[in-house]
C-alpha positions in Angstrom: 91.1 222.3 156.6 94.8 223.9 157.3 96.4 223.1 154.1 99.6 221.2 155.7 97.2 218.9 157.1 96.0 218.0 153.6 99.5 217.3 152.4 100.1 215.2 155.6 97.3 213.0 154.8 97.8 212.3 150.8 101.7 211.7 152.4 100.9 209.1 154.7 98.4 207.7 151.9 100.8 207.1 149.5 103.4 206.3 151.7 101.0 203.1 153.0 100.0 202.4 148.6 103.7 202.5 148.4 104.6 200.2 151.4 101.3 197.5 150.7 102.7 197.5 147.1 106.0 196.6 148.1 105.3 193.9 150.5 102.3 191.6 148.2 105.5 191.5 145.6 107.3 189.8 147.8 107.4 186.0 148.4 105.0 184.4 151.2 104.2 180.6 151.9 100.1 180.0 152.7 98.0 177.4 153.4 94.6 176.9 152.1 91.7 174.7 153.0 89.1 173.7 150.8 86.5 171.7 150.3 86.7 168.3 148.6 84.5 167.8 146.0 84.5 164.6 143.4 82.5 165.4 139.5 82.7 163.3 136.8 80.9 160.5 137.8 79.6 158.1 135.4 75.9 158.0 135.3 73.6 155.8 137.9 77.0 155.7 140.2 78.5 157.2 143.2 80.4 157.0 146.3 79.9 155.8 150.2 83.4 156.0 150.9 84.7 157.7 153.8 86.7 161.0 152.6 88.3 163.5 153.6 86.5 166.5 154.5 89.6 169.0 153.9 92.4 169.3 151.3 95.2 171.2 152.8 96.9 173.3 149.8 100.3 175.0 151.1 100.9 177.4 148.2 104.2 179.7 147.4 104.1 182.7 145.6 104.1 186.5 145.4 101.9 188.2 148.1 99.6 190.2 145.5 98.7 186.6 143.7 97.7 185.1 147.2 96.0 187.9 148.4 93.7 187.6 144.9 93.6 183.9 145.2 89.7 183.1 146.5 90.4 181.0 149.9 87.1 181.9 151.5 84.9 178.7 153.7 83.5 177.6 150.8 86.6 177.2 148.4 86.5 173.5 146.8 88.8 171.6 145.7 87.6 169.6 142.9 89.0 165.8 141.9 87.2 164.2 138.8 86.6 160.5 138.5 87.1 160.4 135.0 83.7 158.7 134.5 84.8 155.6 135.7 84.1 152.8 138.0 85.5 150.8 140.2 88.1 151.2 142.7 90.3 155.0 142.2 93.5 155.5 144.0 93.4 159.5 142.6 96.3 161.8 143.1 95.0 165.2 144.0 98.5 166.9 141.9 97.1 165.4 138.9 93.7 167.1 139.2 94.8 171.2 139.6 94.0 171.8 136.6 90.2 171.2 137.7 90.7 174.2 140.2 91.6 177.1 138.4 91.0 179.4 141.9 94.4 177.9 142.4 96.5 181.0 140.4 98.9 179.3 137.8 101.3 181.9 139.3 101.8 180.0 142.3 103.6 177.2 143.3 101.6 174.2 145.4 104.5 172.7 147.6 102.0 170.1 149.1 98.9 168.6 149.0 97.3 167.1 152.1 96.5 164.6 151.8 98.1 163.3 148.6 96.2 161.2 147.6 92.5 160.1 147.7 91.1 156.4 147.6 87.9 155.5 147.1 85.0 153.1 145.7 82.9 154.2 142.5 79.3 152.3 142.8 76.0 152.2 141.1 73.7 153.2 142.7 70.6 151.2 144.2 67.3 152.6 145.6 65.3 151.5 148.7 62.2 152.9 150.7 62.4 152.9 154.3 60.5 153.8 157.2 61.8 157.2 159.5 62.2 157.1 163.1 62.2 160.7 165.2 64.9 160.9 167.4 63.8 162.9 170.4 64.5 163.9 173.7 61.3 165.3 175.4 60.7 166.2 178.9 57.3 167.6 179.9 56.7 170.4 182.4 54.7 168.7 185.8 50.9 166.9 184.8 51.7 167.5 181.3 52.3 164.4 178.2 51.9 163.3 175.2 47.8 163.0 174.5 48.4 160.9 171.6 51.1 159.6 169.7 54.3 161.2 168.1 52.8 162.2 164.1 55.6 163.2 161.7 55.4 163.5 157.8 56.7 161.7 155.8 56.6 158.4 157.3 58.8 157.0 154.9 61.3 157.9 152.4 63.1 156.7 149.6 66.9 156.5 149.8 69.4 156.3 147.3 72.8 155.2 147.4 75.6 152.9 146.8 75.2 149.4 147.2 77.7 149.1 149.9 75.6 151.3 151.8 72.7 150.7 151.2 72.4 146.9 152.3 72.8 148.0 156.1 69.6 150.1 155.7 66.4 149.0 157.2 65.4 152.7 159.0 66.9 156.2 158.9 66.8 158.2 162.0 66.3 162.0 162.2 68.8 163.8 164.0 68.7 164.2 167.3 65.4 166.8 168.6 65.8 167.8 172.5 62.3 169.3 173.9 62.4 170.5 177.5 59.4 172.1 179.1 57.0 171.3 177.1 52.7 172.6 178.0 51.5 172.5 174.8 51.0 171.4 171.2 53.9 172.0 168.8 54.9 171.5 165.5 58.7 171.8 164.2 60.8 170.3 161.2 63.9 168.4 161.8 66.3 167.5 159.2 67.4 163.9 158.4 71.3 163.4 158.9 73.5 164.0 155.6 75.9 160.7 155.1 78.5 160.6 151.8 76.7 158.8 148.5 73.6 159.1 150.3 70.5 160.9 149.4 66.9 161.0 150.4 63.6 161.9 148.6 63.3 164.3 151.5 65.5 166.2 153.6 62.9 167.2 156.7 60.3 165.7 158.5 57.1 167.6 160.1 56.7 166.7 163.8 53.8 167.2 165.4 53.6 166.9 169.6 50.2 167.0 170.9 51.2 168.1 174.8 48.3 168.1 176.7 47.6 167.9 180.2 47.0 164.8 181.4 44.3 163.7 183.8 41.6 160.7 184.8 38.4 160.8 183.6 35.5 158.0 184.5 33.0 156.1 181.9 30.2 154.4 183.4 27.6 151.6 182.1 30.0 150.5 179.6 27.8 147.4 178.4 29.2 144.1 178.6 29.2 141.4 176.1 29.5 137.5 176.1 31.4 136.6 173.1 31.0 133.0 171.3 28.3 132.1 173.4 26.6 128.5 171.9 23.5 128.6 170.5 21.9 126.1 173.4 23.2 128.8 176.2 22.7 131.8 177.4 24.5 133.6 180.1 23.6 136.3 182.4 26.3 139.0 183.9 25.6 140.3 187.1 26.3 142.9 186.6 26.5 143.1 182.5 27.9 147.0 182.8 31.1 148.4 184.1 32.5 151.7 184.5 36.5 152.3 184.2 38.7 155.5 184.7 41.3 156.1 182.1 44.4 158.4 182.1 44.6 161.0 178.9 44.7 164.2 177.2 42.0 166.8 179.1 41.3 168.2 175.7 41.2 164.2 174.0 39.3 162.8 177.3 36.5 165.6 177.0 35.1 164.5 173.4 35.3 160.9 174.3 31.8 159.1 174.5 30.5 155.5 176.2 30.5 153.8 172.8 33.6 154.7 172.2 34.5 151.5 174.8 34.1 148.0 174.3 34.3 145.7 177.4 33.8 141.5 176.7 34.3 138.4 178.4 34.5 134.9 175.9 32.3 132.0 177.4 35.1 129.1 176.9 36.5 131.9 180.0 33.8 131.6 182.2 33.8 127.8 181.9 37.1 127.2 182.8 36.6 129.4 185.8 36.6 127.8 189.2 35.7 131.3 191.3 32.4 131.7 190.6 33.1 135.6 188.6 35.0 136.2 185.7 37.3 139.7 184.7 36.1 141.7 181.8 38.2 142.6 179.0 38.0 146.4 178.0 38.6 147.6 174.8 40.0 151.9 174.9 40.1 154.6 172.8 43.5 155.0 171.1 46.1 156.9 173.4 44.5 156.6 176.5 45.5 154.2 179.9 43.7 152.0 181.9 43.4 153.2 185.9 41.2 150.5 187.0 37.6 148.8 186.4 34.5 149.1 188.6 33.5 146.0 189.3 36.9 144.3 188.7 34.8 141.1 188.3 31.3 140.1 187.2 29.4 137.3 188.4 27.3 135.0 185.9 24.2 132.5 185.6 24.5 130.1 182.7 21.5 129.1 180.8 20.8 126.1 179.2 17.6 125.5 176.4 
């Protein structure tokens, strides 16, 4: 490398050491935001209150000291409660000394906000069920083949007392599905709330998608429940068949005894037509199309 080349380069470096030097010792105004954090709290309590999310720190002082100054996303700004309880009106001046990140060099022209109010509690614990909250479309002939299975079912929430009076269920956040041809499992988070917290913080879900089609049971035996020991009564016919809507993959390891179909005597003597409906029992997540015979005819018997 020419050797007046070299010299330009270790120039212009020094002149731009020289020039940066200069300008961080001069005086700037900046504003950081940080995270509000309270410590400090006395054991067993806490807070629901609404807070701020941001302190706002406008800060004076020489450009070096603010350029050292750590202001990155996760900067807190920390206010202690002083292990009390109660009701706190805090002023966030008072508490600097908690945030050290803060350089003692420079000067804090304002705080925003000022001021922070909110309400210590103890805190109270409660078990309550969870609730999925999903938005699920299915691609054409496709479903659910059985219900939605998530774990846990439940969970135990702690809190302050304020809060936790209102609170009967906790819903996940909102899941969107689109599309969907076939089974799948994913974990959703439950929503984060201030003072709150939960035994756990995710749930399993489990969608069976299937696709969903009609399948027909014959000679489903028919029974005459409650029937008096002096009677007897004859179905004509005493079996049915029925076609039910449901998972292919459920619907193909389903068997006859898996149904129950019934009709109660007191029915068949209040009837005035001369045949009487069956009652069917299904399988879990399946659905009725229809019956065949949709009604039975009967001969009562008496010893």
């Amino acid at each position: 490398m020419p050797k007046n080349v070299i010299i330009l380069i270790v120039s212009l470096s020094f002149a731009i050491i020289l020039w940066g030097s200069i300008s961080l010792s001069e005086i700037y105004y900046a504003t950081i935001d940080a995270n509000l954090k309270l410590i400090e709290f006395p054991p067993g309590y806490t807070t629901g209150s609404d807070l701020p999310g941001i302190v706002s720190i406008k800060v004076k002082g020489q450009g070096w000291k603010l350029f050292s100054t750590n202001i990155g996303s996760n900067a807190e700004f920390i206010v202690s409660v002083n292990s009390d309880s109660g009701k706190k009106l805090v002023n966030l001046h008072n508490n600097l000394t908690y945030n050290p990140w803060i350089h003692s060099d420079l000067e804090v022209i304002e705080i925003i906000p000022d001021t922070v109010a909110f309400l210590v509690e103890k805190i109270v614990f409660k078990k309550v069920p969870v609730v999925p909250d999903l938005n699920l479309s299915f691609k054409p002939g496709y479903g659910l083949a059985s219900g939605v299975q998530y774990i846990p079912d439940s969970v135990t929430v702690s809190g302050p007392i304020s809060k936790m009076k209102d609170i009967s269920k906790i819903y996940s956040n909102l899941a969107n599905f689109s599309s969907l041809d076939k089974k799948i499992v994913r974990n959703i988070n439950l929503p984060q709330s201030q003072g709150l917290e939960f035994s756990e913080n995710i749930i399993q879900l489990t969608l069976d998608v299937q696709r969903i089609v009609d399948k027909t049971f014959e000679d489903i035996p028919v029974e005459v429940i409650d029937v008096p020991t002096d009677r007897d009564v004859v179905l004509l016919p005493n079996k049915v068949g029925c076609s039910i809507r449901g998972g292919i993959d459920f619907l193909g390891k389903l068997k006859v005894n898996q149904f129950r179909a019934y009709v109660y005597y007191n029915d068949i003597v209040i009837d005035t037509l001369g045949s009487i409906i069956p009652r069917i029992e299904l399988p879990q997540n399946t659905t009725l199309q229809f019956i065949k015979p949709e009604r039975l005819r009967y001969i009562i018997k008496t010893f």
